[in-house]
Every structure is written in structure tokens, then in C-alpha cells.
C-alpha positions in Angstrom: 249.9 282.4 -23.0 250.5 280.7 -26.1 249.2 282.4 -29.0 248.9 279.1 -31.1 246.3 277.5 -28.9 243.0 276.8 -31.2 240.6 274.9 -28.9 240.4 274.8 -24.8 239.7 271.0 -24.2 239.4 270.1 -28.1 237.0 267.4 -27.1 234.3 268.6 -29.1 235.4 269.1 -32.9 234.3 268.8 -36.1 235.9 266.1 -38.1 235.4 263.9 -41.0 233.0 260.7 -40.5 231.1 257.9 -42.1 229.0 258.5 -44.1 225.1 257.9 -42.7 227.1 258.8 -39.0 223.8 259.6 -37.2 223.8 262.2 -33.9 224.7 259.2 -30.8 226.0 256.5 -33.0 229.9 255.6 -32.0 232.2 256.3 -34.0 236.3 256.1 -34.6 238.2 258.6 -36.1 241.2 256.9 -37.0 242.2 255.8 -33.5 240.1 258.0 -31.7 237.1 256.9 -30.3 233.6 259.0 -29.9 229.9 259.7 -30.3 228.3 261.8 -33.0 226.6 265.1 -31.1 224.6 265.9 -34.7 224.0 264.3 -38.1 226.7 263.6 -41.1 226.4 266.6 -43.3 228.8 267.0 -45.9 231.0 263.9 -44.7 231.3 265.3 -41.2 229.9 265.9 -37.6 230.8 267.3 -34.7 232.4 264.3 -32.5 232.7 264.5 -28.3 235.3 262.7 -27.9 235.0 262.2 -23.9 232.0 261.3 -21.9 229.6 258.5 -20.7 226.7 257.8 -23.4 223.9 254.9 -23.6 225.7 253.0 -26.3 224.2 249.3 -27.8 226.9 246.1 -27.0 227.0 243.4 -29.2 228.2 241.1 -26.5 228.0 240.8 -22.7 230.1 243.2 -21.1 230.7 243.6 -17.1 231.4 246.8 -15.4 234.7 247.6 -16.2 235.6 246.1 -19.4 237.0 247.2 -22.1 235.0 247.9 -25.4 236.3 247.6 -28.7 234.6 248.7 -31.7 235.1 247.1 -35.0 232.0 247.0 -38.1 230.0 249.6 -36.4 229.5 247.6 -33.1 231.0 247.5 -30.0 232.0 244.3 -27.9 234.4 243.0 -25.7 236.2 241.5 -28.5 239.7 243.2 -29.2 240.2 241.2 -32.3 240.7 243.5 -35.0 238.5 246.3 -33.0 240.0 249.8 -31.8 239.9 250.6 -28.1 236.9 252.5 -27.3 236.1 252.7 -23.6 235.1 251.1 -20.2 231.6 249.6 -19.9 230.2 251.1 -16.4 227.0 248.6 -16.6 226.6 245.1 -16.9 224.9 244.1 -20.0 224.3 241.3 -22.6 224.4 241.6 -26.4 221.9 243.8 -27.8 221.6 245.9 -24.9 222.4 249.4 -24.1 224.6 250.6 -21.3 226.3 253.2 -19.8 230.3 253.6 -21.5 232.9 255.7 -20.9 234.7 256.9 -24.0 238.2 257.2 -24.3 240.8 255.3 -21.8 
């Protein structure tokens, strides 16, 4: 066995975040998308980085789309957003629904 290997799935780590990041807001980490497990401390939380969360949209989404999240909100709008995940509910803006983070 490798004796370089620090983490078993490494979806679950502590990382640098925004500041104000609050336990289930989304969040990006560079390119990788996630959802805050506890509070910013110290300019950082622990991040899952895989799983399906009740997350806001902020505009319709159909199962199966692809969410992007640019300023703090995710949408079905790519435009300067980074790839977050799959909607797995139908929902309108303002709503929250069930997404699958990662891809």
C-alpha cells in the first residue's frame, strides 16, 4: 500500500473559503464545487465535496440540468458560472431542490 496516501475518499476536507461561508451554503473552491458541513472559522470550513443537498436556484431548473454557480447563486446559466452539479427536482427561481454536486 502506498505509504503517501493522506485521505481515503478526500471528499470531506478542510479548505480555505469565503468569508461569512455559513454550514449548507454552496460554495467553489477554485473549480471545485461543494457545500459547507460547518461555519467559516478562521477563513475556512470543512467542504463535502460530493453529495445531494437542498440547495436555493436562482432560476428554473428541470431534472437533470446542469447548475452553475456564479455570485453566490446557482442557475442554469453557464455564463461566467463554474460547473456545479445536476438538479434532480424541478424547480423555479427562489426555490430549493434537491442537487447533486460534482459531475
Amino acid at each position: 500500500m502506498a505509504k503517501n496516501k493522506v485521505f481515503i475518499d478526500g471528499y470531506q476536507l478542510t479548505v480555505p473559503v469565503p468569508s461569512g461561508t455559513q454550514s449548507g451554503d454552496a460554495v467553489v473552491i477554485g473549480e471545485l464545487p461543494g457545500v459547507a458541513l460547518i461555519d467559516e472559522k478562521d477563513g475556512q470550513a470543512t467542504v463535502d465535496f460530493k453529495g445531494v443537498y437542498d440547495l436555493e436556484v436562482s432560476s428554473a431548473a428541470n431534472v437533470g440540468d446542469i447548475l452553475y454557480f456564479a455570485d453566490g447563486a446557482l442557475s442554469t446559466d453557464g455564463e461566467g458560472g463554474v460547473r456545479f452539479g445536476y438538479a434532480l427536482q424541478e424547480g423555479n427561481a427562489g426555490d430549493t431542490i434537491l442537487v447533486k454536486v460534482g459531475y
